[in-house]
N, C-alpha and C positions, 0 to 999 in steps of 0.2 A: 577365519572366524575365531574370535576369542572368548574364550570362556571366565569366569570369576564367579568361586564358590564364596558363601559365606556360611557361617554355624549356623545351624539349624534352630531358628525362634521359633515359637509355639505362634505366636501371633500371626506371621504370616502366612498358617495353615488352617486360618478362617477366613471365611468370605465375607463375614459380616464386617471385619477390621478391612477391609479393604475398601466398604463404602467409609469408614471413620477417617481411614486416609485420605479416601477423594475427596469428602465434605475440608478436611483442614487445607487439603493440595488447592484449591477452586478455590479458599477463603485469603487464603496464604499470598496466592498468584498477584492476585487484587492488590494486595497491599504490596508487594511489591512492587507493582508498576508505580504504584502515589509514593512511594517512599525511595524511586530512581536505584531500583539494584541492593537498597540498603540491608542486608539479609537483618542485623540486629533490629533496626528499627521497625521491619516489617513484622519481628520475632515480640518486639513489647505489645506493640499495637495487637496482636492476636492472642497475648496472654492477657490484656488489658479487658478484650472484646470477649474472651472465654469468663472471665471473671465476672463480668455485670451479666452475660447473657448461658452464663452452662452452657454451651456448648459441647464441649467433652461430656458432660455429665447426661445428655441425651442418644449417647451410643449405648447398645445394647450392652459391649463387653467392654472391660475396663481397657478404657486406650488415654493415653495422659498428651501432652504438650511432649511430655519429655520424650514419649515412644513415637511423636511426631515426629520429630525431632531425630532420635536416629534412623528411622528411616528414610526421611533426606538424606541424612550419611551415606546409608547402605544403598539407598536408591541410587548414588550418583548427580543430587540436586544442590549439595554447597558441598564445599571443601575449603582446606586453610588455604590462603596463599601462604609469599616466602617469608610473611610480616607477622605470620600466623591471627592474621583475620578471617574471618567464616564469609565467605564469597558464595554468589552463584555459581553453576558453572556453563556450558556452553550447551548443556542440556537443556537446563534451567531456559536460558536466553532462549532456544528453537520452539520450547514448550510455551512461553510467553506470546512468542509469534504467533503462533497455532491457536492457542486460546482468542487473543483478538480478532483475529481471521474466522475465526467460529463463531466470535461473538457477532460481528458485523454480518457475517455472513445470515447466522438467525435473525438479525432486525429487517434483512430485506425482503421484497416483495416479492411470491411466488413467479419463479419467471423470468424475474426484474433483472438478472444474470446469465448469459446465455454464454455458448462456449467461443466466444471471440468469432467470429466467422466475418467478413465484410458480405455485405449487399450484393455482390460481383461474382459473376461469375468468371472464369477463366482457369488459368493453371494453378494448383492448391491441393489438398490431403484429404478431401473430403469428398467423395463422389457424390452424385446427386442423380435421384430416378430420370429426369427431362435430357435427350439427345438432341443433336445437332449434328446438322454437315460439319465434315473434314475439312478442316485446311491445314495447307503445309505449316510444320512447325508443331503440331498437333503431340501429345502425346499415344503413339501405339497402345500403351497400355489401358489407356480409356479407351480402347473403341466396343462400340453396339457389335456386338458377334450376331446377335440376333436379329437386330434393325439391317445389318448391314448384309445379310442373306436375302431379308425377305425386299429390302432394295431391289439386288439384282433378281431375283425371281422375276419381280416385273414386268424385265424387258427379255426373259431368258426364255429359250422351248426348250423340252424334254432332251432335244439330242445336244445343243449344246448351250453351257453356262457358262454367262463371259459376266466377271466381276470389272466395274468402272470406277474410277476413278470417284465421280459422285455417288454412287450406293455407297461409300464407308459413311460410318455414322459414328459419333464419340458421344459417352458419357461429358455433361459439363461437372464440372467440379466447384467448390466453395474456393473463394480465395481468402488466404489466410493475411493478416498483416501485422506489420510487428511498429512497436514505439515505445520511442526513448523518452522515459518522464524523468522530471528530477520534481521532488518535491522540498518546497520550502517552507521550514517552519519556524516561526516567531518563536522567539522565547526571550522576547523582553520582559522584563517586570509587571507591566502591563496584565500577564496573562498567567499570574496568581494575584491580584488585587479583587480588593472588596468582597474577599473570602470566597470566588470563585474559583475554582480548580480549572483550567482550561490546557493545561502543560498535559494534562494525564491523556484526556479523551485526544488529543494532538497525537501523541507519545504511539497509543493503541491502534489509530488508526495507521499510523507509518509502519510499524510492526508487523501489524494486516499486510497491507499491501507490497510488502516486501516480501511477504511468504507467499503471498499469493503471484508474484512473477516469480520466487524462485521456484515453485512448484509444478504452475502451469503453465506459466512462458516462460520460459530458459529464452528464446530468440530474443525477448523485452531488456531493457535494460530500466534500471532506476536507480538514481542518484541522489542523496539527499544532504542538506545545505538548511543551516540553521545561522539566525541570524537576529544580533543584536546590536551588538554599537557598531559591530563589524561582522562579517559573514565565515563561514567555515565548511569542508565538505565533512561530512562521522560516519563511519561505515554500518549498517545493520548489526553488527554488535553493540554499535555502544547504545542504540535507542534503550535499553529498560534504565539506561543511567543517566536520562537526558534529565538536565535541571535551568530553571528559569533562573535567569541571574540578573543584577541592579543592571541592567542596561534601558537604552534607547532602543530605537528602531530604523536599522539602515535598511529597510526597503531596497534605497538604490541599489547597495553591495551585494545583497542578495541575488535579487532579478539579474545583478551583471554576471556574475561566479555563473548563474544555471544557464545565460546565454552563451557564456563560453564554454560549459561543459560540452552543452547540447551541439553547438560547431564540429566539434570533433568526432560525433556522431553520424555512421553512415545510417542512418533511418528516415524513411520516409515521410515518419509521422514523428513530430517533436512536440512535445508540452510540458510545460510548466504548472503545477498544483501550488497555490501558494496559501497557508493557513496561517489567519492573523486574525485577531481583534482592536486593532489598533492602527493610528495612522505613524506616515513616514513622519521620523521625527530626528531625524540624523541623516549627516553625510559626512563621507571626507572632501576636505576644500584646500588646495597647496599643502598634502600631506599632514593634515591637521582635520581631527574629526569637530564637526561644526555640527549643535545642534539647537533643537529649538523644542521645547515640550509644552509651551504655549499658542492651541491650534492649530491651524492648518499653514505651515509657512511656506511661502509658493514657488520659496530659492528651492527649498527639497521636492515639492510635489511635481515643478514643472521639470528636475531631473529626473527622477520617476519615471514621469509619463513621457518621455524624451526615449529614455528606455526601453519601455512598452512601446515606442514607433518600433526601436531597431528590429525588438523581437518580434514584431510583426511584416516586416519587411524582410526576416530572416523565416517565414512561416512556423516559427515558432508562438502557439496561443497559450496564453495564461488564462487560465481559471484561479480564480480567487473565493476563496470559502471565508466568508468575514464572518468572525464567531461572536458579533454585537449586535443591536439593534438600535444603536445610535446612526439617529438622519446623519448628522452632520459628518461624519464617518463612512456610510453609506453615500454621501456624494463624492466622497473623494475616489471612492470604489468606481464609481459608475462612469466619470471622467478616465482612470484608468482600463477601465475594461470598453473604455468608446474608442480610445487610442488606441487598442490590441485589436481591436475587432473581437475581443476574447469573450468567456462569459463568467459570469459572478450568480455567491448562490449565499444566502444570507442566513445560514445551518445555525440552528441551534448544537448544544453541544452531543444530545442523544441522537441529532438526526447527522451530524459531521460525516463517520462512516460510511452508511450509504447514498449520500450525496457523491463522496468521492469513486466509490466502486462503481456506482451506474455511470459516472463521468465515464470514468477508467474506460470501460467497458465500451460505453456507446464512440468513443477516439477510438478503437482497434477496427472499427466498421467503419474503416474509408481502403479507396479504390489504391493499388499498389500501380502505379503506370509504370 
């Protein structure tokens, strides 16, 4: 364990300064995710936002921007790098996680969340009150001590008690299952146009769900794979520095990279989350990216959906969260998702998270053969 003192502030021996830091920490966080990691520009935007609306000036005790400010220091929430620029740090990044994870987790439905269990009964971590006869293979440590006396009782007299083979009785158990998702995310150009934000609520929900398997599935794996004129895998770090850039939209590269991840996966259950507002509008053709941003062109859509056979013939299903409400966009989905056998869900951008985490959820609730 390690320890780190610092001098002793006057400020951090009220309580009241500690709601002043949570209200700026909760205002602060926010802009960070819309400004990709940017610590300065998330630092104007909240001097900018204090200026028109007082903010500081509604705390009880005098707390400044500036005492904000070191206290991220002291806290452990930016630091310089070697270029001496004021960075997040790896605190900063877990705490982001954590916040989107909370936040999604508050928009869903009492309930709507259950603790991953499959339908099945069988071998699993979860005992369950209903018993069953024995069979070999059985685990000993489920058995009915109780069921499995008053069994032979049954057939037993006073003088002597013969235990069989059928009087043992087992607890059944819950069966737990594990899956590998890779999630895909658009970040063409596409998805900051006509002064809609759709990079950020994208950004929060991957965040989420990467904290949410490394917290309560360790067994899960999730892979994520962003994609523009060309596809890429980023590790859970770099999500709060993810940025939309002048690209198209390689579909195809995408969908190909997560089928090949997912291959190398020992999992029973494979999927693919793929979040986009926009259609395929690029491919590579003879080592040469070929594209089209006039409709629907059917050299890329019928690649595509060529793809969507493989990964459906690889039992891998694609879910597709199309964050438009453009028809003509929407059938190109529905063609896709008729080719996967997979399914599509046509989220606005407040309802994205919990679209995805009920998905999430209700794929861990299949049968492990």
């Amino acid at each position: 364990m390690n320890f780190r003192y610092f001098e002793w502030n006057e400020k951090f021996g009220r309580n009241n300064t500690q709601g002043a830091f949570d209200t700026l920490w909760n205002l602060f966080q926010e802009l960070l995710t819309v400004a990709s990691g940017d610590v300065g520009q998330a630092l104007r935007w909240l001097t900018e936002l204090d200026k028109e609306y007082s903010i500081t000036d509604q705390f009880d005790e005098e707390y400044s921007l500036g005492d904000f400010l070191d206290d991220l220091k002291d806290r452990g929430y930016i630091e310089k790098d070697d270029s001496d620029q004021v960075v997040i740090t790896r605190k900063t990044e877990r705490s982001l996680r954590q916040k989107s994870l909370n936040e999604i987790f508050k928009n869903l439905q009492k309930g709507g969340v259950g603790d991953h269990k499959t339908p099945y009964s069988g071998k699993g971590l979860e005992r369950q009150p209903e018993t069953r006869a024995w069979i070999p293979g059985d685990d000993i440590g489920q058995i009915d001590s109780v069921g499995t006396m008053l069994n032979m009782l049954n057939h037993s007299s006073i003088e002597c008690f013969e235990l069989q083979e059928n009087d043992l009785s087992v607890y059944d158990t819950d069966h737990h299952t594990s899956v590998s998702t890779v999630l895909l995310i658009d970040i063409s150009h596409s998805m900051i146009l006509y002064g809609e934000d759709r990079i950020t609520p994208a950004k929060k929900v991957a965040m989420a769900l990467s904290e949410l398997i490394m917290t309560n599935f360790a067994k899960d794996s999730l892979d994520i794979i962003v994609f523009g004129n060309e596809a890429w895998e980023i590790s859970v770090e770099d999500l709060p520095y993810l940025k939309v850039g002048p690209y198209h939209t390689n579909t195809l590269q995408g969908l190909e990279r997560a089928r090949h991840i997912l291959q190398r996966k020992k999992f029973a259950n494979k999927q693919i989350f793929m979040i986009t507002d926009g259609k395929p509008s690029a491919m590579f053709e003879n080592g040469k990216l070929y594209k089209n941003s006039f409709g629907l062109d059917r050299k890329i859509v019928n690649k595509v959906l060529d793809e969507a056979v493989k990964c459906r013939r690889e039992k891998i299903t694609i879910t597709t969260f199309m964050i438009t409400s453009d028809p003509y966009l929407q059938g190109f989905v529905r063609e896709l998702t008729e080719a996967n056998k997979g399914k599509a869900y046509y989220a606005s951008l407040d309802e994205l998270g919990g679209y995805i985490f009920e998905d999430y959820i209700q794929n861990r609730r299949k049968n492990v053969k």
